[in-house]
VEXMAR-50796 format. One line per 5 residues: number of its first residue (from 1); their letters; for each residue z, y, x of C-alpha. Coordinates in nm, 2 decimals. Layout:
! VEXMAR-50796
NUM) a) Z:Y:X  ...
This chain:
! VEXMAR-50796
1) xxxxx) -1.85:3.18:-5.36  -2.08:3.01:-5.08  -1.85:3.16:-4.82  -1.54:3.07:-4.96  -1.68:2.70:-4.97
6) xxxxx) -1.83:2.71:-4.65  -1.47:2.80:-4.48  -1.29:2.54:-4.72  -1.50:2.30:-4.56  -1.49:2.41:-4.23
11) xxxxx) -1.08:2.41:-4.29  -1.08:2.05:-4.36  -1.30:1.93:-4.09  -1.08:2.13:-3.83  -0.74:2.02:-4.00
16) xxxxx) -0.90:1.62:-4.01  -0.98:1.64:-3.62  -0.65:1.83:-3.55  -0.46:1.48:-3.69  -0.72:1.23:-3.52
21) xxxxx) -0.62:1.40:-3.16  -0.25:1.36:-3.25  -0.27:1.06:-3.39  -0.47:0.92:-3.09  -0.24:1.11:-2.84
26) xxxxx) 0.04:0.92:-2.99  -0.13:0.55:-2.97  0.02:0.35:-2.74  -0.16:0.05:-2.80  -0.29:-0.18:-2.51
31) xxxxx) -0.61:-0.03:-2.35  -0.53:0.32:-2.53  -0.37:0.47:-2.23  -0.55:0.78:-2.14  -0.35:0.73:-1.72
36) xxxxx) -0.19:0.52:-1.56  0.10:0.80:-1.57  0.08:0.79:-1.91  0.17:0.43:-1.94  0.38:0.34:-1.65
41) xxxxx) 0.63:0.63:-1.82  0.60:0.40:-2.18  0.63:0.04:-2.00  0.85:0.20:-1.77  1.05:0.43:-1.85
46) xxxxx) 1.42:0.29:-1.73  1.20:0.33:-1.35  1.10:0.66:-1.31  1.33:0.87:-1.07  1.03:1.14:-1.05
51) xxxxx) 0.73:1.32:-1.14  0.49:1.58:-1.01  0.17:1.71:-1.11  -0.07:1.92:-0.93  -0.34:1.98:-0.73
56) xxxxx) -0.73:2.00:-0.86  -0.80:1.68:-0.90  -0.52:1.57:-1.12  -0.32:1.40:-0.89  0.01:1.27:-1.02
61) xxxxx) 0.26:1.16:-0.80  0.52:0.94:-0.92  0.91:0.81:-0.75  0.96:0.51:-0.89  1.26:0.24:-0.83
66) xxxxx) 1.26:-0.10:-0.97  1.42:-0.40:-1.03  1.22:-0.72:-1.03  1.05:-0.78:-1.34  0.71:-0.93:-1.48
71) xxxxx) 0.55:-0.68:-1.70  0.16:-0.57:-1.80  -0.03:-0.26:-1.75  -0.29:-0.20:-1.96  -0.64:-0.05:-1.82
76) xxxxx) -0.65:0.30:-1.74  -0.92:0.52:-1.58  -0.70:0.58:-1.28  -0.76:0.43:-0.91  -0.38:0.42:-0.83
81) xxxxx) -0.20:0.45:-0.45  0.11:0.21:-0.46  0.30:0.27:-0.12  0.64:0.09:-0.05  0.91:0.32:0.01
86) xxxxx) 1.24:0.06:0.08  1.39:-0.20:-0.12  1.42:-0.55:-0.05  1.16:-0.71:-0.23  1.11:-1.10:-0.13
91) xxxxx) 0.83:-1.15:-0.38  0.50:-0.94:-0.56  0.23:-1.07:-0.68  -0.06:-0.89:-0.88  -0.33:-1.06:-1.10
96) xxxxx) -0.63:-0.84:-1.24  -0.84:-1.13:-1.36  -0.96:-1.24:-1.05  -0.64:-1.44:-0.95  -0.32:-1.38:-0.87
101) xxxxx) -0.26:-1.18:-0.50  0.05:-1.20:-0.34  0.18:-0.90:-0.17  0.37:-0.84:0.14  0.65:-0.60:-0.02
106) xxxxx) 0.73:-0.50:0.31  0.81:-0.12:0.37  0.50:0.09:0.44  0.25:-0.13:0.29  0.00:0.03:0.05
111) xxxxx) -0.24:-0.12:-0.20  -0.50:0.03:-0.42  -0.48:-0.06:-0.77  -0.88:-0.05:-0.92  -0.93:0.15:-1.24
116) xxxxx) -0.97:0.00:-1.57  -0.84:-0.37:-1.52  -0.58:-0.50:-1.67  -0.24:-0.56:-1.42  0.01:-0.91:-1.48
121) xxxxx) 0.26:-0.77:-1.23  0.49:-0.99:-1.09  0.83:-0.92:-0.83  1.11:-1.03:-0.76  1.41:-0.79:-0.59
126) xxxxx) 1.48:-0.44:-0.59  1.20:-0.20:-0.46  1.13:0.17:-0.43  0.76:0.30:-0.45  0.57:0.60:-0.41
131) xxxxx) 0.29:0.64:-0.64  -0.04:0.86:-0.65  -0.28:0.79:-0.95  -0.63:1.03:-0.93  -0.90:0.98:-1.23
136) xxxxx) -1.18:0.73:-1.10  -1.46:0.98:-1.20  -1.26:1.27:-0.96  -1.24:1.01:-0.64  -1.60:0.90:-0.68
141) xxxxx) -1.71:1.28:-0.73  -1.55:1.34:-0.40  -1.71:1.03:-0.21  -2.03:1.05:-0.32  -2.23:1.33:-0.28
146) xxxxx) -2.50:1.18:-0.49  -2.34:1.28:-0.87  -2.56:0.99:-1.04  -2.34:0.78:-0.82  -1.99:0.89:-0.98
151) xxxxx) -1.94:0.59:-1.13  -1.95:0.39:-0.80  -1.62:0.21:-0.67  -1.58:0.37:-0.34  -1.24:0.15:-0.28
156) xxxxx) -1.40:-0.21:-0.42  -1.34:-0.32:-0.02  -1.00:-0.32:-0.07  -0.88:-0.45:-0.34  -0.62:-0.75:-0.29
161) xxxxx) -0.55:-0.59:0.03  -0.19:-0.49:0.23  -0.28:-0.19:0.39  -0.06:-0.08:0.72  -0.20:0.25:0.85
166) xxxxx) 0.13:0.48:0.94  -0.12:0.78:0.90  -0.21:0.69:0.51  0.13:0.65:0.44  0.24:1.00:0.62
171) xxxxx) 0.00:1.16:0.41  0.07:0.99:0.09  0.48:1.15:0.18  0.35:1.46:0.27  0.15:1.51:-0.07
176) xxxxx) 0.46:1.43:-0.19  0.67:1.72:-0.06  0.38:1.96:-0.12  0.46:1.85:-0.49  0.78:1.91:-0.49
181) xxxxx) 0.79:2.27:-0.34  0.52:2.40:-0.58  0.42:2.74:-0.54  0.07:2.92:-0.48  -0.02:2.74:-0.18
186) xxxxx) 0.12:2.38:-0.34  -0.22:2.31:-0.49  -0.46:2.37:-0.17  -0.24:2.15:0.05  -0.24:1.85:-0.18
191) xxxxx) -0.63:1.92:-0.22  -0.67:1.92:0.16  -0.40:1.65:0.22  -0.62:1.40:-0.02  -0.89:1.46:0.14
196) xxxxx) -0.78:1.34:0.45  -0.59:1.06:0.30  -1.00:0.97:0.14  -1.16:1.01:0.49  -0.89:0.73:0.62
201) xxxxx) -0.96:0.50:0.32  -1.35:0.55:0.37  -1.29:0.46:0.74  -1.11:0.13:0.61  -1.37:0.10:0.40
206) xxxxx) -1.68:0.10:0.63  -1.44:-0.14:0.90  -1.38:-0.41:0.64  -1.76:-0.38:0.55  -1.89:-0.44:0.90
211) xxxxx) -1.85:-0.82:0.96  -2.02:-0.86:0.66  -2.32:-0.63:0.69  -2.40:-0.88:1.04  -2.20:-0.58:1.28
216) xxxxx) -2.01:-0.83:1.52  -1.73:-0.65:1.66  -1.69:-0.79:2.06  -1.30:-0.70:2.06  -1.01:-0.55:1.84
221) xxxxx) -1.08:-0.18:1.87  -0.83:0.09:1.96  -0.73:0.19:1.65  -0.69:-0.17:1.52  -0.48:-0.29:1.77
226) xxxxx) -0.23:-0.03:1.73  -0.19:-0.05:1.35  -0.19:-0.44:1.42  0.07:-0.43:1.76  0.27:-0.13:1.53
231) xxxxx) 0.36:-0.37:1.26  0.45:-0.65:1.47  0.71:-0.45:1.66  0.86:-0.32:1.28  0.87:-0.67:1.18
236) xxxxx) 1.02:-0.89:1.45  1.29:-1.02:1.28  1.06:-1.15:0.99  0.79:-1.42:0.94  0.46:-1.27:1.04
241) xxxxx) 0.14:-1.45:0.92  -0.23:-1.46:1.04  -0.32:-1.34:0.68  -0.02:-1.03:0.77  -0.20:-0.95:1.05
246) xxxxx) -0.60:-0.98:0.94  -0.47:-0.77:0.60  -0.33:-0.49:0.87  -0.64:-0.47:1.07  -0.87:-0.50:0.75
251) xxxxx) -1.07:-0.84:0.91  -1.07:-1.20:0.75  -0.81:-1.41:0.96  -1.13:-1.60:1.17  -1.26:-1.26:1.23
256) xxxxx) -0.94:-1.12:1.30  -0.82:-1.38:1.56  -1.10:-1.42:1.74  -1.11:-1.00:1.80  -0.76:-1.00:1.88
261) xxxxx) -0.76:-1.24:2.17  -1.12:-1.10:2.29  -0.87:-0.76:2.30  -0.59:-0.88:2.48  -0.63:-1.24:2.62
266) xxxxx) -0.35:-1.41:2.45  -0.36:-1.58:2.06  -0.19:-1.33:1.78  0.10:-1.60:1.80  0.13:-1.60:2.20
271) xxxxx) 0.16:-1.23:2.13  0.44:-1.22:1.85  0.60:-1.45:2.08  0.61:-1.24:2.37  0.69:-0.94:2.22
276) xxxxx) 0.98:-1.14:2.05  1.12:-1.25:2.39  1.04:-0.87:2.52  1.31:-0.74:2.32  1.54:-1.01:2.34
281) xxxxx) 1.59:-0.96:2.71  1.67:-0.62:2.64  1.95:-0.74:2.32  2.13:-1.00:2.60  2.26:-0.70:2.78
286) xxxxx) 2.45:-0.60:2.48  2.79:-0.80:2.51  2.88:-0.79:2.15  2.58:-0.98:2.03  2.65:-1.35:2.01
291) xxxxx) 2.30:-1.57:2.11  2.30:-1.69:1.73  2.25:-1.30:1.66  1.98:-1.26:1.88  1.78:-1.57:1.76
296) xxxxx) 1.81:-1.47:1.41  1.75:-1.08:1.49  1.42:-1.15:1.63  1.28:-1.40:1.41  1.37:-1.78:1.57
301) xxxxx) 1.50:-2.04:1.32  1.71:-2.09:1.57  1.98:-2.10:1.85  1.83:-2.36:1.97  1.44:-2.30:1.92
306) xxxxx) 1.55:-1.96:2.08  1.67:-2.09:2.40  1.38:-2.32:2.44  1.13:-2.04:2.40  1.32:-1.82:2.62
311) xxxxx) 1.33:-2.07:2.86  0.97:-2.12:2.84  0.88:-1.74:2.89  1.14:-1.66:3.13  1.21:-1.95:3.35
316) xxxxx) 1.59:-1.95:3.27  1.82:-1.97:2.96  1.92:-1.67:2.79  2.29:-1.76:2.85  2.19:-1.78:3.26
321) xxxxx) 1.99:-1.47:3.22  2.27:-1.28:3.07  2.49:-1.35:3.31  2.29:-1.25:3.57  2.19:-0.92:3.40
326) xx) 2.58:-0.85:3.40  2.65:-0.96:3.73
């Protein structure tokens, strides 16, 4: 009779925790989100294009397209790799109770979204994404060697922060594809493939820190100035900013400009400038481009303000200078 007991009871306490998981795994209330997969697929579900899984760290990769919108995502214990894809997004903003950040949008830029903070997302236009969210306690296990440290936020640098690195967002493409081929070796390139992408982001990390720590940087290092002179050349035709520039090179704008003209003698604007006229000389040989076209495809408000800064740079008009390039 004991026995018999015993089991009931041990029946009922397995039957009682058998409903608490489902009823748990089936709460979608604010803050109950066990990923941010998990909730982006229940705020979002009219977005997702694609998902993968994989890997031993329980990556989940995500193709996202979107329409602007203002929404909010709940916390979730996952750091999250946002990476613009395309679109033409003219606003996006992000508040995690610290203030509201305003994005660039622009096509290759990626941001870190922290772990367990609440998003106010804001946008305006159509985008497309690519999206890696990892569990905060799996990225801290692999950054810090020390385990008592697992709870550490390796990425707390930065937050609020456009990042432009060409190499972060290859890798983030190529975890991708690994992803979608699956099969036995699938899960050891992603593994490897976010490690790398980790060592980049600790590099950041460590160059964002250094102004502050008191380590004075003499000049815009090698590997600044090409992420820096990279995105200017993909953006001609577009307002570029100081704050653009300091986000790409990971500096405060006073830091930023100072390094950059220490690095190549001329002001970030003298150098947008020139780079601007560069390729205009090259567009004026193109007889089917008006001088309206070439002002606005290279980023002058005007016809006008076009000729004067040509003029300024080159000695001549850009009409006068066509015309000699043809004769």
């Amino acid at each position: 009779m004991l026995d018999v007991l015993r089991l009931q009871r041990i029946w009922i306490n397995l039957n009682w925790r058998d409903i608490m998981d489902l009823a748990c795994a089936h709460d979608t209330r604010p803050g109950q989100f066990a990923s941010f997969a998990d909730a982006f697929d229940k705020l979002y579900p009219q977005f997702v294009q694609e998902t993968h899984e994989t890997g031993t760290h329980d990556q989940t990769a995500m193709r996202v397209r979107q329409a602007g919108h203002e929404k909010t995502i709940p916390a979730n214990p996952d750091v999250v790799f946002r990476l613009v894809t395309g679109g033409s997004l003219s606003h996006s903003s992000v508040d995690y109770g610290d203030g509201r950040t305003r994005l660039s949008g622009r096509a290759g830029s990626l941001y870190i979204a922290p772990p367990d903070a609440t998003a106010e997302w804001c946008s305006e236009g159509d985008h497309e994404l690519l999206m890696l969210s990892v569990p905060r306690a799996r990225v801290s296990r692999l950054l810090n060697a020390d385990q008592s440290a697992a709870d550490a936020d390796p990425f707390r640098s930065l937050y609020g922060r456009d990042l432009f690195d060409t190499g972060l967002a290859r890798t983030l493409e190529l975890i991708w594809l690994e992803m979608t081929r699956g099969g036995a070796g699938a899960q050891l390139k992603v593994d490897g493939l976010f490690l790398t992408m980790l060592g980049t982001l600790t590099r950041l990390v460590e160059e964002v820190d250094a102004p502050r720590s008191g380590r004075q940087t003499p000049k815009l290092d090698e590997a600044r100035l090409t992420r820096v002179t990279d995105f200017v050349d993909a953006n001609l035709g577009q307002p570029i900013s100081l704050k653009d520039l300091a986000n790409v090179a990971c500096y405060s704008v006073h830091h930023f400009t100072r390094a950059f003209f220490s690095a190549t003698h001329v002001t970030p604007h003298q150098y947008i400038t020139n780079r601007r006229i560069t390729e205009s000389k090259r567009m004026l040989s193109d007889p089917d481009l008006s001088l309206a076209d070439i002002a606005y495809m290279f980023g002058f408000a005007s016809q006008a303000h076009f000729t004067t800064q040509f003029k300024k740079h080159v000695g001549t008009t850009p009409g006068r200078y066509r015309m000699e390039v043809r004769a």
